[in-house]
N, C-alpha and C positions, 0 to 999 in steps of 0.2 A: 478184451481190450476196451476201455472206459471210455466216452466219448469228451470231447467239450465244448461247451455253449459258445458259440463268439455271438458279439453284439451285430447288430446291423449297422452298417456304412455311417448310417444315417444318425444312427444314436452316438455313435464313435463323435464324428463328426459335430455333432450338439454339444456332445459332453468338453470335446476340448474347446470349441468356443465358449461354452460356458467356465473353462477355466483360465482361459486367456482373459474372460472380460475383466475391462480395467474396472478396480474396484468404487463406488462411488463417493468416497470419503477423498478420491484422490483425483475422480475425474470432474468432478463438480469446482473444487481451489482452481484446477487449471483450465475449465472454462471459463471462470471466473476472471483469473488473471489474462485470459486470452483474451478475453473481451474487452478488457482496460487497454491493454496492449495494441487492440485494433482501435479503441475510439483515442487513445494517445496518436497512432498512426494518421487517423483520418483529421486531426485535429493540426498534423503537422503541414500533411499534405493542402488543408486550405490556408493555412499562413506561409505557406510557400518557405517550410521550411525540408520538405521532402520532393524531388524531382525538379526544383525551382534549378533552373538556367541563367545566370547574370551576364553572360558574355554579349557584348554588343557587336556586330560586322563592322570592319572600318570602311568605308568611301569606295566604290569600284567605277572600275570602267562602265560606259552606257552602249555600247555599240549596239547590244541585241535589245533594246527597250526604242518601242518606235515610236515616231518623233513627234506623231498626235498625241503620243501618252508626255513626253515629256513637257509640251508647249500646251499640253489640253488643260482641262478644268481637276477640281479635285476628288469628282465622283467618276470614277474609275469600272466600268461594267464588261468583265470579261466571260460572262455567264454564255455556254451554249456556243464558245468560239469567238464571239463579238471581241472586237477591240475598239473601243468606243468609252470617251469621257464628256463629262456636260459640267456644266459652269451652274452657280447660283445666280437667278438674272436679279437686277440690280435694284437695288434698296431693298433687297430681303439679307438678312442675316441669320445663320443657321449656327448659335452657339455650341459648342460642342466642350463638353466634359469628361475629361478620361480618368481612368485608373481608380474609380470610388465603385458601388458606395460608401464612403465613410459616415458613424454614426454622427459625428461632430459636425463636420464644414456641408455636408451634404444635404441636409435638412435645412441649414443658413440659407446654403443657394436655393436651394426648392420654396421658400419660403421669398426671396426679394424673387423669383421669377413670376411668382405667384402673382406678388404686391404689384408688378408694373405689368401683367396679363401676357407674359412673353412664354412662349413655349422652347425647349433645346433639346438637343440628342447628346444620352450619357452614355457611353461608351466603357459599358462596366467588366469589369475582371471577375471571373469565377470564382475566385478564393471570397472577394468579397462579393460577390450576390450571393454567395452560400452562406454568408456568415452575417448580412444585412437582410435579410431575404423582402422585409417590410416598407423597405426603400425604393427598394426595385418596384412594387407593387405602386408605392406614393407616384414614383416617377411615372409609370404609366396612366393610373385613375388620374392624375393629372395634367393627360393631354403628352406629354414627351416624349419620345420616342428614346429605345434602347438598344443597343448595339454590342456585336463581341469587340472584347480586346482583349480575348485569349483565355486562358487561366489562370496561367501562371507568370502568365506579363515576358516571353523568352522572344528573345530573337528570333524570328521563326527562318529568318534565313540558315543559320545552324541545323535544323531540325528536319527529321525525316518526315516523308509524307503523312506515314502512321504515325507519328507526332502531334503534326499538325491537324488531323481528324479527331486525334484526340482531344486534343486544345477546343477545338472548335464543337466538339459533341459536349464536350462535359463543361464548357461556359453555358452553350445552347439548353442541357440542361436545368441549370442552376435558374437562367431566367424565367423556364419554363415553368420549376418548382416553384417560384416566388410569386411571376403573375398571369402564370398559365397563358403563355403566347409562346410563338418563335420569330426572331427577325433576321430579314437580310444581310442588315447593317453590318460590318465589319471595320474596323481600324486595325491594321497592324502594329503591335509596342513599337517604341521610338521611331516612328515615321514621321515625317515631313512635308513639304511640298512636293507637287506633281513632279517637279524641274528633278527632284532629288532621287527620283527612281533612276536602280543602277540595277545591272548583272546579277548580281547578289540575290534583288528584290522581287525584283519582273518577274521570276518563274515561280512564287513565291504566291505573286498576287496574279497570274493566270490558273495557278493552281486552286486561290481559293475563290476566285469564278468559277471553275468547273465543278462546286461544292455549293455552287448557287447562291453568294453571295456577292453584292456590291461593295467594292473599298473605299473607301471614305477616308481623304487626306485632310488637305486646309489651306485655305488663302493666305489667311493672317495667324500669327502666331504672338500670343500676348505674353508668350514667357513669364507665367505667374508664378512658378514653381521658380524664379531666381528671386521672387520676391523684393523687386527692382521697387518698388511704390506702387502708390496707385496709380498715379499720373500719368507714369509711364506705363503701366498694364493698359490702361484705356489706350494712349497714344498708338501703341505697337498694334492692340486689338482693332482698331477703325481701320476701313479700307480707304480707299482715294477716289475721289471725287464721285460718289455715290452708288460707287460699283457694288456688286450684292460678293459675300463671302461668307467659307466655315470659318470660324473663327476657333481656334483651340484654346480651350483651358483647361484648368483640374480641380475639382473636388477631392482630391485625395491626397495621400503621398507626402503629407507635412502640413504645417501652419499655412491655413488658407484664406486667412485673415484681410489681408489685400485683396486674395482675387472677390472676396464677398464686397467690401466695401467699393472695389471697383465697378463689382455690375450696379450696385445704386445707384452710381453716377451714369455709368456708360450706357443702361437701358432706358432710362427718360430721357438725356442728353439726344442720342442717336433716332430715338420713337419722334424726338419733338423736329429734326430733319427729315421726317417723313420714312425714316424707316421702320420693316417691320420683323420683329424677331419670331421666326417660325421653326419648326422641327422640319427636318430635308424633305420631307414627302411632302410636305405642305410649299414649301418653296419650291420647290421642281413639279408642283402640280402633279403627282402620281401617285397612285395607290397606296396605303399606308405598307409601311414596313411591317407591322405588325401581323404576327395569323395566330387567330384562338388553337388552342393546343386541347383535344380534349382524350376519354378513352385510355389505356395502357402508359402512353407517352407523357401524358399528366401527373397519373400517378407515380408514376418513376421519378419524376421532377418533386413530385412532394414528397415522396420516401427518402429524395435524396436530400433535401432541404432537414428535414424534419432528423436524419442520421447525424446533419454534420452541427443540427442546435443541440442534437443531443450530446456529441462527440466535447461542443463547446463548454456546456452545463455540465458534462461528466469530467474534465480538465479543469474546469476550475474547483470541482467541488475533491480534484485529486489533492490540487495544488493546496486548498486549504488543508486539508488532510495531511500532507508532506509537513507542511508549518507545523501541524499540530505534534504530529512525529517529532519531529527536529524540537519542538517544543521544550516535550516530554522527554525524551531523550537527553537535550540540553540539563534541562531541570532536573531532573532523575541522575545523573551523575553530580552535579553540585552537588546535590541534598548529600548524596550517596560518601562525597569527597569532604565535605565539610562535617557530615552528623557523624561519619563514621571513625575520622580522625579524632573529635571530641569523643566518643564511647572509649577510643582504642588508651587517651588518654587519663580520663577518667578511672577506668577498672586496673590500667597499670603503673598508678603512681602508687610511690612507696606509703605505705600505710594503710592501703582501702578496704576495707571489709565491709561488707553489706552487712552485717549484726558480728553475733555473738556465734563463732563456728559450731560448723553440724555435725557433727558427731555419732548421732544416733545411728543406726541400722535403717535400711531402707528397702523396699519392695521392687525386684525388679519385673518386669512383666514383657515378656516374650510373648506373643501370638506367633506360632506357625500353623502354615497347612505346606504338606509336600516340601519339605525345608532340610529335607535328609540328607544336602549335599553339603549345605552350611549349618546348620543346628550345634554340631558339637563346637564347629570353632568359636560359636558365636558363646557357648553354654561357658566353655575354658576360658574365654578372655574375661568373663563375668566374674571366672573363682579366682583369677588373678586379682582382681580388685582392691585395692589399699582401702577403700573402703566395705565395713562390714554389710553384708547385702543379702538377703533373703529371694530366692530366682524361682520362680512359676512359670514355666512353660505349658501355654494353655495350648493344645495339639487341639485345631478345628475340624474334624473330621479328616484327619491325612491317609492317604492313602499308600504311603510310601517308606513307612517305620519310621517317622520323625518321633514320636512318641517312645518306641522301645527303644532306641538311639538315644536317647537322654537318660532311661529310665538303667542304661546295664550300665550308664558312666558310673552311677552309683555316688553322686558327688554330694557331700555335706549340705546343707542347706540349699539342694535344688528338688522341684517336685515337679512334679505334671499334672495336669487337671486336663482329663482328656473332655472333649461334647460332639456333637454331631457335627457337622459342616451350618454355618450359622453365620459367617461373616467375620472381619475383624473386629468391628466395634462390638458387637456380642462376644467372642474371645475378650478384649479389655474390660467388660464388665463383667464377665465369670473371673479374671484373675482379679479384678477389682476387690471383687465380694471374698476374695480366697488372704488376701494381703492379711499381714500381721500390721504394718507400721504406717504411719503417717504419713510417709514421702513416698513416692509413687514413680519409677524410673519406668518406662515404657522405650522399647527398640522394637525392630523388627527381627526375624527369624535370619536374615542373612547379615547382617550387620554385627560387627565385632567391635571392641572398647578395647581401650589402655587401662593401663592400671590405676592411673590417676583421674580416668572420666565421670566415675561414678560423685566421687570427692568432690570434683570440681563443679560437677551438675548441680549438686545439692547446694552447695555453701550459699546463694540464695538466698534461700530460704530463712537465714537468719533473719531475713527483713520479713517481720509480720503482713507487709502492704504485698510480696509476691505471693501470687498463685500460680506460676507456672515460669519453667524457664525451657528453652531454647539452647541445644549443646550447636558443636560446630561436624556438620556431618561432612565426611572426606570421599571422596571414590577412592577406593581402594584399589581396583582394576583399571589403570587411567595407560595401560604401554600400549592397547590400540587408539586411530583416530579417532574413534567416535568415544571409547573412552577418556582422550586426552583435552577434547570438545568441553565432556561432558564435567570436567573436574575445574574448566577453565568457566562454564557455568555457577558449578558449585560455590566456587572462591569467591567469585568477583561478583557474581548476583545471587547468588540466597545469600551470603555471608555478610558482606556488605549491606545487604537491604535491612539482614535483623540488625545489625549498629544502628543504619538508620531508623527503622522501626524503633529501638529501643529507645533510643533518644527523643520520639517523638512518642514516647508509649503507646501504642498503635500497632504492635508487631502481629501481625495477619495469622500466623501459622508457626505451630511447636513441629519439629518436622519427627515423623512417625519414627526414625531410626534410633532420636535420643532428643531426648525431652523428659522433662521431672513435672510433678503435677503435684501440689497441697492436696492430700486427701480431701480433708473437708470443704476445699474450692470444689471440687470435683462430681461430689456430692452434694453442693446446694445446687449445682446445674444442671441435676441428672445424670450423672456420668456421662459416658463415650454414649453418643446419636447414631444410629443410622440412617439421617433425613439425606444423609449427602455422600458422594463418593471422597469426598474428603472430609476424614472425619477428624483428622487434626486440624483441618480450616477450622473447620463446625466447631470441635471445641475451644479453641483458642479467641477464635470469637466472642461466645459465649459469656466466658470468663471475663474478656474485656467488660463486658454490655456487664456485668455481673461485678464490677469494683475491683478487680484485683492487676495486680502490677503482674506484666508479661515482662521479661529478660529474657539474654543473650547471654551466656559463657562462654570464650571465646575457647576456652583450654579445655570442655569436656568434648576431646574428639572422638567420634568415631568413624567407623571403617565401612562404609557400605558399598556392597557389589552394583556399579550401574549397568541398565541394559546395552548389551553387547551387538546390536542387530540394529537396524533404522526400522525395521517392524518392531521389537519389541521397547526401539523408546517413543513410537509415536504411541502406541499401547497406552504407556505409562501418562507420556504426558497428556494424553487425548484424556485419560481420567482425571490424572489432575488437574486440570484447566476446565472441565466440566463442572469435576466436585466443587470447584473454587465460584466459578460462576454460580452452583448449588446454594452455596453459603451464603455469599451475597445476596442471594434470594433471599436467603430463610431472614435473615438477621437486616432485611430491608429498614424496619420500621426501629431500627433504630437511629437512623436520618432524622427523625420529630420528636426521639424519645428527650426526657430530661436526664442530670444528672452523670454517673460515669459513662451508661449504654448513649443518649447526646455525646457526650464528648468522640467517641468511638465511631460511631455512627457520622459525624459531621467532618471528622480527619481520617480515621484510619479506612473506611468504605470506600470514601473517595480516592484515596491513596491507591487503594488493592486495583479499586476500580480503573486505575487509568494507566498504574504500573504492568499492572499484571496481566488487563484483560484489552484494553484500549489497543497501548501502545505494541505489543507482539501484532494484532491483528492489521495495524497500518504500517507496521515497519517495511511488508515487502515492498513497499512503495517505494523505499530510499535505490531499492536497486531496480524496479521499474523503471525509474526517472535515470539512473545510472544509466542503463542499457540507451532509455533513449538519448538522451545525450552524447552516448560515446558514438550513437547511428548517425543520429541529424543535429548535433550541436547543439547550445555553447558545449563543444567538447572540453574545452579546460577548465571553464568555470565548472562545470559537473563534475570531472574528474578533482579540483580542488577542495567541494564540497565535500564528495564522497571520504575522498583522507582527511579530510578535517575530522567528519564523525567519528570515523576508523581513527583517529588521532583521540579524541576524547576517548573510547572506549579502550585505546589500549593503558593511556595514562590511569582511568579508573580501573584496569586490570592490573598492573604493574603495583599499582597503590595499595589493593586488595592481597596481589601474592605478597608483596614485603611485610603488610600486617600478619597475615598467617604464617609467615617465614618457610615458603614455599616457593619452589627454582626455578624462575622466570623463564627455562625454554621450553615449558608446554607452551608459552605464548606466542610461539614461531605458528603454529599454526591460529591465531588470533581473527585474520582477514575470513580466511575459508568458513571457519566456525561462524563469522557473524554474519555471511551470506547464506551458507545451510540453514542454519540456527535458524534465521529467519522465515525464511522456506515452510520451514516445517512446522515453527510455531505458527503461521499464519493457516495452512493446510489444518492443523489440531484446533485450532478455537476458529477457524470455518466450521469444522464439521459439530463443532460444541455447540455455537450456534445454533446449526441444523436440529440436534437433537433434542435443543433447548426450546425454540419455535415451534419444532412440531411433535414437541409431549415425546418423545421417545426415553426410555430410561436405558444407559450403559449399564453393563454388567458388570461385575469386577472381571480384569484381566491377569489372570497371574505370570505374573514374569516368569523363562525357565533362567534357573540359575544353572552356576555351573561350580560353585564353591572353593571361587581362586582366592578370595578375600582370607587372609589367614590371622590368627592372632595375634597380637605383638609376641615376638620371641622368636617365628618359625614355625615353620609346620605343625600338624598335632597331630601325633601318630595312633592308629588304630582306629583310623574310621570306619564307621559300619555303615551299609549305605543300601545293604542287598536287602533287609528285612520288609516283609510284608503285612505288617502288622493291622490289622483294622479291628482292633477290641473294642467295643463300644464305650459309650459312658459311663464311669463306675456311678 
């Protein structure tokens, strides 16, 4: 009896978390996006657009607030059990500024307090001393003193204890981060005079003395924030008959225009009475509010500072990025609606002919590798052809009888040119070198033609000025979602773009499935490159930079199988968006060149560059900003936006099937496509990036097929599919 090896616990265990690890092509996007997503988060959370409280307490009863506190002064000390309040003694003035810093009115005031040598206590909000933090610093090197007024500016009568610790840690904080201190000082949002403590408040401000802070009301109240005049702001702000008071104003919170122009007047007027404007610790004669913060507590203050300027700088530099999207987006359907409408009128008014019809015989060139599931249907829709066609199937080292499966069809004018495994652009240049005729039909190995695709490819070519035309490539397998996705892609953005391309002569890319090429174009460029994983980019390029007229056929369709899997399309387009970034490398220096390669280089670069590589990579942004908006609002204005875009791209999808005269209900799934779609492209030209920055070279990926794409007419019977054939190179 035989034995068997089991692995150890341990190896077991390695091996499935080394197959569980998320892959890094996918956990890298979604760090990525997680990150945005938190400094969006933290960016809301200081504009007090995340956890922010608006409710205010209405008026209560005072029965449990005792009656030193309601007849006492407006410094209020309930620390360590005390219930005890003190007055400002008379001709001192303790200006007091709440709810800033603001970059605008805040530096005004700090600036006349400066001018007339008055010190005052600012009373700032966490949201902004995280977001001013340089303010906070002016107001202390300055001699002022600084105080909580929360963070988020809430009622704190609403608010549970652990609320309120919170409020009071993460203001405490914030100042901390800014000028490396901590103070006593506290004001509660909308509080009043001493008289004004109720029910509601009293547990409220005994609670934040056992937290060891002083509360801080006011004598007089200048109501600057009604923006009554100045007149009247100074009027309200003086006490009576030379008694000392806080006096309340605001640096923040709206146009503060008055209350500046007021302290001009009201700090010399009231200095020249003999009064003097101090910060509370200086008028009450005691110890500064102030304590250097130094150690662990510091740096937590500057880590937090230093997150939410970054949170700041990374929000705005989204927000331009969303513009530039919406930009691009915006622009890139016009172009798209208007270039394409002119192509569509153009090629189909009565009389048009680009020359003198093509007639001649032409080469078709098939590369397969491993193609044995589609090869025959693709070989039979070629000998269907209304045009006369000469068909090379150059088998790349297959391993799978794609070569003898052509070879026992036995069909008139088809051949094979077998080579080792070499690539496909080395297959288009062995069929290249093998061609009888001047016009040059290149497809792929799973892709099937009409009868009239061939005809229709070529006719072109009449005009001496093309060197390459562009068919219209279709999914053919479009009854799943991702195939229904992928056919609503095809239509409305390749299809649409080569009208526009064509229109602006500039067209980027012949797409590999079906495309006609001028021999002798072809040949002054070198043939087919392997600088890139797109080597229809690469040529198509080329040709431009090289003089020659790139076209669109709208009528030579064909039929190509798309991938059926979310792994095998991010495969696909992870290489096409690489190769494409490739090409634009290679064909850089055509930006300075003079002549046709200048003209290509100064439109079409830019074009590829901003359609194809830009805008995919900023677009998850449109549903970033979605998400947050639908969280923390303007919910309707976001939600308006979002279907406006969705409203452009289905009008440009709608516009796109009526041109190709295809049945507008794959567009039911329109919405879903353009939030995946987006997804995904953004995850594929991340990770292009990646490999682009760090020298890494893609492989080729070969899609598996499954050989549903059938010919026109119906199935084609007798397919062989089992042979093993690996004959070498004849």
């Amino acid at each position: 009896m035989g034995s068997r090896t089991r692995r150890p616990r341990a190896a077991n265990r390695a091996a499935d978390g080394a197959r569980r690890r998320v892959p890094m092509r996918l956990l890298l996007p979604a760090l990525v996006l997680a990150a945005l997503m938190a400094m969006l988060m933290l960016r809301g959370f200081v504009h007090s657009e995340i956890l922010a409280d608006h409710r205010i307490q209405p008026e209560a009863s005072t029965d449990k607030v005792p009656e030193k506190i309601l007849e006492g002064g407006p410094v209020i000390d309930t620390r360590s059990g005390r219930t005890a309040s003190m007055r400002v003694p008379d001709h001192r003035l303790v200006l007091t500024f709440d709810d800033g810093p603001d970059p605008t009115w805040t530096p005004k005031v700090l600036d006349v307090l400066k001018k007339h040598d008055a010190h005052a206590v600012f009373f700032v909000t966490g949201t902004m001393a995280s977001r001013y933090p340089d303010l906070v610093k002016r107001m202390v090197d300055e001699g002022h003193e600084v105080g909580l007024h929360t963070f988020n500016h809430p009622d704190l009568s609403y608010q549970s204890e652990r609320r309120i610790d919170w409020e009071l840690s993460t203001n405490q904080l914030a100042i901390t981060g800014a000028a490396g201190i901590r103070t006593s000082l506290f004001r509660p949002p909308y509080s009043s005079f001493a008289d004004a403590m109720d029910d509601k408040s009293w547990p409220v401000t005994r609670y934040i003395g056992s937290r060891g802070y002083i509360t801080v009301v006011n004598d007089t109240d200048s109501e600057d924030w009604k923006k009554p005049g100045v007149e009247e702001i100074i009027r309200r702000a003086t006490p009576k008959d030379g008694k000392g008071a806080i006096v309340l104003m605001h640096d923040s919170g709206g146009d503060r225009h008055q209350t500046v122009q007021a302290l001009d007047s009201f700090l010399p007027g009231l200095q020249a009475e003999g009064y003097k404007f101090q910060n509370l610790t200086e008028a009450l004669g005691a110890p500064s509010a102030h304590t250097r913060v130094t150690g662990s507590e510091l740096w937590k203050g500057k880590a937090w500072i230093f997150l939410v300027q970054a949170a700041e700088e990374t929000t705005g530099v989204l927000a331009v990025c969303l513009a530039i999207i919406g930009g691009l987006v915006i622009t890139r359907f016009v172009l798209m609606l208007v270039l394409s409408g002119a192509h569509a009128r153009r090629v189909r008014r009565r009389g048009f002919r680009w020359g003198p019809a093509v007639t001649e015989p032409v080469t078709v060139l098939v590369p397969a590798y491993n193609e044995a599931k589609c090869i025959e249907n693709t070989v039979r829709s070629l000998m269907a052809s209304e045009h006369p066609v000469e068909v090379i199937v150059i088998d790349d080292g297959s391993s799978d009888g794609t070569a003898r499966i052509v070879e026992d069809l036995r069909l008139p004018g088809v051949r094979v040119v077998r080579q080792h495994n070499a690539g496909k652009p080395a297959a288009l240049n062995r069929g290249l070198a093998n061609a009888s005729h001047d016009i040059i039909v290149m497809m792929d190995g799973d892709t099937v033609f009409e009868p009239a695709t061939v005809r229709e490819l070529v006719q072109p070519f009449g005009d001496p000025k093309v060197g390459a035309v562009a068919g219209n490539a279709k999914v053919g397998n479009r009854d799943s979602l991702i195939g229904a996705w992928q056919h609503i892609e095809y239509v409305m953005g390749f299809n649409l773009d080569r009208r526009m391309y064509d229109m602006l002569r500039c067209m980027p890319t012949i797409p590999g499935a079906v495309g006609a090429f001028r021999r002798s174009a072809l040949e002054r460029i070198g043939g087919m490159s392997d600088d890139t994983l797109a080597e229809d980019t690469d040529v198509t390029m080329a040709l431009h930079r090289d003089g020659w007229r790139v076209v669109y056929a709208e009528n030579a369709r064909a039929w190509t199988e798309a991938p059926e899997s979310v792994q095998q399309l991010w495969s696909q387009r992870y290489r096409w968006s690489y190769g494409t970034m490739q090409a634009i490398w290679k064909h850089r220096r055509a930006l300075v060149d003079k002549g046709p390669s200048g003209r290509f280089g100064r439109v079409g670069l830019p074009l590829v560059s901003l359609f194809m590589v830009v805008a995919p990579l900023l677009a998850p942004l449109i549903d970033v900003f979605l998400l947050y908006g639908l969280l923390f609002g303007p919910t309707e204005k976001t939600v308006v936006a979002w279907l406006g875009v969705l409203a452009i791209q289905a009008v440009c999808a709608a516009y796109a099937f009526r041109l190709d005269r295809e049945r507008m209900t794959h567009l039911i799934s329109l919405p879903l496509q353009q939030i995946l779609y987006r997804q995904l492209m953004y995850v594929v030209l991340l990770q292009s990036w990646i490999t682009a920055l760090t020298g890494g070279r893609l492989r080729w990926q070969k899609l598996r097929r499954t050989g549903v794409v059938e010919a026109p007419g119906g199935p084609v019977p007798h397919q062989r599919t089992g042979s093993n054939d690996r004959r070498p190179v004849a």
